[in-house]
N, C-alpha and C positions, 0 to 999 in steps of 0.2 A: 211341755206345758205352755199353753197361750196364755201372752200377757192380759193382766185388771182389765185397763181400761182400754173403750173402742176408741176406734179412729173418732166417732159420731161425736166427741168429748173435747175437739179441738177448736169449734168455730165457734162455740160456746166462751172458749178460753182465750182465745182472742180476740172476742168481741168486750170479755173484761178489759183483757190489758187496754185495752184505747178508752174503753168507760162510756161502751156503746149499749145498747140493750143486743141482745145475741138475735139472731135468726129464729122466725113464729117459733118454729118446730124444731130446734136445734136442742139433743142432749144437755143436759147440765153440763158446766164447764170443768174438762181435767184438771182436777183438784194439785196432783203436782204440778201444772203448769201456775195455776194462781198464787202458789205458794210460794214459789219463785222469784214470780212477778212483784209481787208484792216485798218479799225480801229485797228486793235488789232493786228496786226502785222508791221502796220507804213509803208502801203505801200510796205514791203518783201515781199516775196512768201514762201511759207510753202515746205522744203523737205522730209514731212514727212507725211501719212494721214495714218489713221485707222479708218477704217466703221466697227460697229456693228451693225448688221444687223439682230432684234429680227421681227419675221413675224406677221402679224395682229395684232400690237397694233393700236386699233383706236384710234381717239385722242379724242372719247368723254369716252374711256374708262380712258385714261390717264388724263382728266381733273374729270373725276368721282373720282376717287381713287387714289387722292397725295401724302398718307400717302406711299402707295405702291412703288411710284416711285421716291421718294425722295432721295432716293441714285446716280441717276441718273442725275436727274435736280440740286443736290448738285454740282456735277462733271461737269455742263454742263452754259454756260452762255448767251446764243441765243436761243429760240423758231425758229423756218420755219416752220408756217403752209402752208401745200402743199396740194392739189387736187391729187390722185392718178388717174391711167387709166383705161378705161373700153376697155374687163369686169375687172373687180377689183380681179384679182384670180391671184398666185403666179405667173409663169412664166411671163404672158402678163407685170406685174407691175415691177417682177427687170427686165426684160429685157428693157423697159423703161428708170430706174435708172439709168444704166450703158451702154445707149448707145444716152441717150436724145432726142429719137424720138418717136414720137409714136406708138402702135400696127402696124397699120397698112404698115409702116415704116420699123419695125427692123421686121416683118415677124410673130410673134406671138400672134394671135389675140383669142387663146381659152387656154383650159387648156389641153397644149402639150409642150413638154421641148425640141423640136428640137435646134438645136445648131443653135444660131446666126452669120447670113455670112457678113452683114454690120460694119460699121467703129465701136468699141465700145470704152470707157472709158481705156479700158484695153489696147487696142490697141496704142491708142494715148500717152500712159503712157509706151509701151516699144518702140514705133518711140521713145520716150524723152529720152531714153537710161535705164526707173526707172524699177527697181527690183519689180515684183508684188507677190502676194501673195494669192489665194483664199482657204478660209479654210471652209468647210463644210461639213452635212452627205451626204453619199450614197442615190441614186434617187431622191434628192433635186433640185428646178431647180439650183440652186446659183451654184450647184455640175456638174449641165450637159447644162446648155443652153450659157455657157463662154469656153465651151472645146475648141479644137485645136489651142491654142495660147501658143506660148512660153512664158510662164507664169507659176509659182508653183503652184500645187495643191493639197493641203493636205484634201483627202476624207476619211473622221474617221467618223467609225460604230458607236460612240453616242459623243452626247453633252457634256460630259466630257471631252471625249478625245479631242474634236475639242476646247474647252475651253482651257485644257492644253496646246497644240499647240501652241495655240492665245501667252499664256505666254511665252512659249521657244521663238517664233519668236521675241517677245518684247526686250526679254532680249538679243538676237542675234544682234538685231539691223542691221540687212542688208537688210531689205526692206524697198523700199522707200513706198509704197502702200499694206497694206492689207485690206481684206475684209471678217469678220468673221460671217458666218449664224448661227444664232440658231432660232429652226423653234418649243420651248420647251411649247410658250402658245398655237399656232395655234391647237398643236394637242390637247391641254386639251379644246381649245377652242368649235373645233368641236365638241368633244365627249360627253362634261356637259354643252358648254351654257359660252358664255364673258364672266360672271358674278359666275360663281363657284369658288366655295375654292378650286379645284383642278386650274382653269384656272391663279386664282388672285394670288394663289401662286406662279406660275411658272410667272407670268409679276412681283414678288416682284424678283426673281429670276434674270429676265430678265436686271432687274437696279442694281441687286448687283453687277452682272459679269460686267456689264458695267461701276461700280465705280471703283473695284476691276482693272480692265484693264487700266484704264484711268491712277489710280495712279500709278501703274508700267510707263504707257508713261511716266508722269508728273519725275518720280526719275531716271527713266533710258534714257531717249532722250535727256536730258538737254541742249547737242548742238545742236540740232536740233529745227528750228521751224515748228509746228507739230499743226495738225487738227484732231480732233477726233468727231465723228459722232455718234449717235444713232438713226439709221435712219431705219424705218419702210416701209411697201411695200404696205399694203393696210391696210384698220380697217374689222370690222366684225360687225354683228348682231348675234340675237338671233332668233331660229326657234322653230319649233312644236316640241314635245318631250323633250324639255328641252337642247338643241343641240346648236351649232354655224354654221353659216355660212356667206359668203362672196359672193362679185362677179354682185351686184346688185348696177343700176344708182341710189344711194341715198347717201347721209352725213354718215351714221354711216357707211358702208363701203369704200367712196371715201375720206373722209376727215381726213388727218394723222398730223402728229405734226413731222418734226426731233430736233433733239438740237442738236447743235455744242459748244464747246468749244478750242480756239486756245492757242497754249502754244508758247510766245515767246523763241529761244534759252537764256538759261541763261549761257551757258559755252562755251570757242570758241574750 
């Protein structure tokens, strides 16, 4: 069974939480996301969000193996299970994310990283005057289908470096909105198969960075009330050879899980 609501239902829901107007052309916003939001922050508006953004975890690989991700969902206090977009391959799905419309919509309907020319998330976020932020590698789409916006881009040669970044920005505290890619299981996914010790490693990986970041927000934003994401682009299967892939109208690739966790400000 494919989850309610689309992916298209997120930029929407995040352009609530900050109390922005959403993207031209962006879905309504994921109504359990707002409802959250809203709980747990008392009807405020969050000035604060940080998306980690780990690529193809599916959400039957994340319901498979909890042990794995448990650092994550420790850190995290909301499930969103969401429908991703076909075809289900990286650029069509965050271009999607981050501008609420569908393929056919924001222009990228295959697997091509052309730069997006319609209204996006990002957009909407510096009309609102907010300092953004996108942190990912070189030839990644996260890295090239968001270009020509006055907005920061920090393109670092490996996942280390873009990890570290994440930290410095944290600790900077002057962006209202970042956005952090690590694309570290997809490739193991591909290479050995969802389900390898080199893949499940890197998804244990994928939830430490993402506890590891959270608790920096949680000590260092303390006046801020802030939203934090773990939000995934599409899931995957398993192929001939022992391989992974993606990009096919079924559940193990369309059906994703994000978590959220809000932090109300504790300091004025």
């Amino acid at each position: 069974m494919l989850n309610e609501h689309s992916l298209d239902t997120l930029a929407g829901a995040l352009a609530y939480a900050m109390g922005i107007e959403p993207p031209a052309q962006a879905a309504p916003a994921n109504p359990d996301l707002v409802a959250y939001i809203d709980q747990k922050l008392g009807g405020k508006k969050a000035d604060r969000i940080f998306m980690y953004n780990p690529d193809a975890v599916a959400q039957w690989i994340y319901e498979k193996y909890p042990k794995l991700t448990r650092d994550a969902k420790a850190r995290s206090e909301v499930e969103i299970p969401m429908q991703t977009v076909m075809p289900s391959v990286t650029p069509v799905c965050f271009g999607t994310m981050y501008t609420g419309a569908q393929p056919a919509v924001h222009g990228i309907t295959k697997y091509a990283k052309p730069v997006i020319t319609i209204d996006t998330l990002f957009d909407a976020l510096l009309r609102a005057g907010k300092k953004v932020a996108i942190i990912a590698q070189p030839t990644t789409s996260m890295s090239m289908i968001y270009l020509e916006r006055n907005l920061d881009y920090f393109i670092l040669p490996s996942i280390v470096e873009s990890n570290a970044k994440a930290i410095e920005l944290i600790l900077e505290d002057k962006y209202d909105f970042i956005a952090l890619y690590n694309g570290n299981y997809d490739t193991q996914m591909h290479h050995h198969g969802p389900e390898s010790y080199r893949a499940l490693a890197e998804l244990r990986v994928n939830s430490e960075i993402f506890s590891t970041l959270s608790k920096l927000i949680e000590d260092h934003w303390k006046q801020h009330n802030t939203l934090v994401g773990f939000a995934m682009d599409h899931g995957c299967h398993e192929i001939d050879g022992e391989a992974g892939s993606h990009g096919l109208d079924m559940e193990e690739d369309l059906n994703i899980v994000h978590l959220y966790k809000a932090y109300p400000a504790t300091e004025a």
